[in-house]
C-alpha positions as CSV (number, residue, x, y, z in Angstrom):
1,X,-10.9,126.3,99.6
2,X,-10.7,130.0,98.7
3,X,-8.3,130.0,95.1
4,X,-5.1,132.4,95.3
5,X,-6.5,135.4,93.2
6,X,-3.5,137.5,94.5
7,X,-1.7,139.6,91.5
8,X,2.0,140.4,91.0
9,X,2.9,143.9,91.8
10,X,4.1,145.6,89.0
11,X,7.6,147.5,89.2
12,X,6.7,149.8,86.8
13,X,4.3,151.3,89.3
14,X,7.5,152.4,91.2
15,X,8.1,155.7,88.3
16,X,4.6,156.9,89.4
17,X,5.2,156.1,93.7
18,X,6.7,157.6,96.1
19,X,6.7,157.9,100.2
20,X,4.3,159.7,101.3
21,X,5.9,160.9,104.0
22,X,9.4,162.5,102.7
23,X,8.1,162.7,98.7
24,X,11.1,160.5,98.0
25,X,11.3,157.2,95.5
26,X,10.8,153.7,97.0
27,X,12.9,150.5,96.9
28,X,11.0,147.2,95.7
29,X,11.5,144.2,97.6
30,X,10.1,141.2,96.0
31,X,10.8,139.1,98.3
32,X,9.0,140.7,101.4
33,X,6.7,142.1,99.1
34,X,7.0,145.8,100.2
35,X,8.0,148.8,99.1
36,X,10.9,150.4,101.3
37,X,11.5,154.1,101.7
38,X,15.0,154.5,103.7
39,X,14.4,157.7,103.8
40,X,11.7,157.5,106.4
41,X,12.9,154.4,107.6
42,X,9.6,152.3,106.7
43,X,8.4,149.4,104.7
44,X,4.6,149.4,102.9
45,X,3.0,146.4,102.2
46,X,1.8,145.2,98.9
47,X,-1.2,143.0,99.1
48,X,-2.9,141.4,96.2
49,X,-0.5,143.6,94.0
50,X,-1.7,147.0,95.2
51,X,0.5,148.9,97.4
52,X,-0.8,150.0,100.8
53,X,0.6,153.8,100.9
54,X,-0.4,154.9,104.2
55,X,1.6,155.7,107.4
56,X,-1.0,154.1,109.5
57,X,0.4,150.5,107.4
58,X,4.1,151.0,107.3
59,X,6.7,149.2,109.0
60,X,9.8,150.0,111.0
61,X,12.3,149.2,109.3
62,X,14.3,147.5,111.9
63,X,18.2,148.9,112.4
């Protein structure tokens, strides 16, 4: 069995983020572990503590 090495994003990481796509400042959501940009209407994913900032990752936020 593989141990749980994953780390605990850091919200402090949110003054130095924001969307890439509309340059705007992200929403943390702990419990779906994402970072939501209503702006463009999408959610990134935060694996083992390190956001995933790219378009090509992003959800649709649903409406």
């Amino acid at each position: 069995m593989i141990p749980n090495t994953s780390q605990p994003f850091d919200p402090k990481m949110l003054e130095a983020l924001v969307c890439p796509k509309t340059q705007t400042t992200l929403e943390y959501d702990a419990n779906a572990q994402e970072l939501v940009s209503p702006s463009a209407g999408v959610a990134f994913p935060i694996r083992d503590g390190i956001p995933i900032m790219l378009m090509s990752e992003a959800r649709p936020l649903s409406d």
